[in-house]
MIRO-749006 format. One record per residue (C-alpha): x, y, z; residue number from 1. Coordinates in steps of 0.001 Angstrom, whole numbers, plus 500000, padded with zeros to 6 digits. Layout:
<dopas>
- x y z n
- X Y Z NUM $
...
</dopas>
This chain:
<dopas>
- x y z n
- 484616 505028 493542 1 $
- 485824 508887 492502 2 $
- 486447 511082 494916 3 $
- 485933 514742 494813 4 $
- 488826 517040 493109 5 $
- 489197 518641 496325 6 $
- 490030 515631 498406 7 $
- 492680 514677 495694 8 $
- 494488 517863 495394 9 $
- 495043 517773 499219 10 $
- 496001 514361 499349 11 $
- 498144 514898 496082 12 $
- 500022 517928 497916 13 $
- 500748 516274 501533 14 $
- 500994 512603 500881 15 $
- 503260 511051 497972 16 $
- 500659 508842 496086 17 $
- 502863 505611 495460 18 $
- 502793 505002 498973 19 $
- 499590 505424 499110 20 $
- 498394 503744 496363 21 $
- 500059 500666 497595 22 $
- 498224 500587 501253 23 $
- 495154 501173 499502 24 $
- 495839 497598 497181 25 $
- 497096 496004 499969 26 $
- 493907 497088 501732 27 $
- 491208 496181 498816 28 $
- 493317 492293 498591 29 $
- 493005 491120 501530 30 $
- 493335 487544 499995 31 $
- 496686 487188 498492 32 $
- 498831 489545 497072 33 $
- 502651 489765 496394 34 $
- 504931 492510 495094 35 $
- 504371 492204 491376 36 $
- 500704 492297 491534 37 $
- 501428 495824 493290 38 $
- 503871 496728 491016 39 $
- 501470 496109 487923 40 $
- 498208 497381 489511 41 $
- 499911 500468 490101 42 $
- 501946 500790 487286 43 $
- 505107 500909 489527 44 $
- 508557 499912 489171 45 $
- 508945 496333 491039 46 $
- 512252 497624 492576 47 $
- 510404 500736 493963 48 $
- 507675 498750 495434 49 $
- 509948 496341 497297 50 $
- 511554 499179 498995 51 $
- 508684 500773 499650 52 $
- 507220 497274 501770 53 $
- 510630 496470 503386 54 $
- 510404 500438 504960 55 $
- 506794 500454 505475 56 $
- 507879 496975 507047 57 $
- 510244 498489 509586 58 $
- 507702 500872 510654 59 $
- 505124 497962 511446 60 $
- 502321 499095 509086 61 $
- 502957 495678 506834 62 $
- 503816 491842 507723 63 $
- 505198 489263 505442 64 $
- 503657 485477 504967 65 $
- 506210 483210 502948 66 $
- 505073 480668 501206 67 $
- 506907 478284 499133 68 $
- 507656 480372 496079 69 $
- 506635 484002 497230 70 $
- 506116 486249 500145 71 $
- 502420 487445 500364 72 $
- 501741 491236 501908 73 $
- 499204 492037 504694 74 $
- 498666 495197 506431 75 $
- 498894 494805 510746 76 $
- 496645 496653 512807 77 $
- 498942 499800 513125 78 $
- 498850 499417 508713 79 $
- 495435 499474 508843 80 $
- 494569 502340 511173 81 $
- 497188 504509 509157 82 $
- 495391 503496 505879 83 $
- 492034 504404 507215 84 $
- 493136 507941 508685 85 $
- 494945 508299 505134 86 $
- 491675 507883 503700 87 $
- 489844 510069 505668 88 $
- 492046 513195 504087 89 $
</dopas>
C-alpha cells in the first residue's frame, strides 16, 4: 500500500521513521516476531532495534513473551492505539 507524498513528508518531518517502521512490523506480525526479523525487515542495526523495544517497553506500548530460545514482541493496547493515531498522520 503507497501512501500519498504528502502524508510521507509530514510524517518524515515530525516522527523519526525507525520507530515507526518498527510499530508498523510489529503491527502487520501479529504471529511471531523477534528482534532480528525487525532488524532485517527494516534494514536496521540489531543493537538499535533492541534499544528501541526495551524504551518503547518502559513506556508500555510493547510486551515481551519468552520462549525457550527467544523473546517474541507484541504491541499492548496503549502500543496499538499509538500505532493507529501514528497512522492516521
Amino acid at each position: 500500500m503507497t501512501e500519498p507524498d504528502s502524508k510521507k513528508s509530514v510524517r518524515k518531518l515530525f516522527l523519526h521513521e525507525k520507530p515507526f517502521l518498527l510499530l508498523q512490523t510489529i503491527s502487520s506480525n501479529e504471529g511471531r516476531i523477534y528482534s532480528a526479523m525487525i532488524a532485517k525487515k527494516i534494514d536496521c542495526s540489531y543493537a538499535y532495534i533492541v534499544k528501541l523495544i526495551k524504551s518503547m517497553n518502559r513506556l508500555g506500548l510493547t510486551a515481551f513473551e519468552n520462549t525457550k530460545h527467544k523473546k517474541i514482541i507484541r504491541l499492548t493496547q496503549k502500543g496499538k492505539r499509538i500505532f493507529k493515531l501514528l497512522s492516521e498522520i
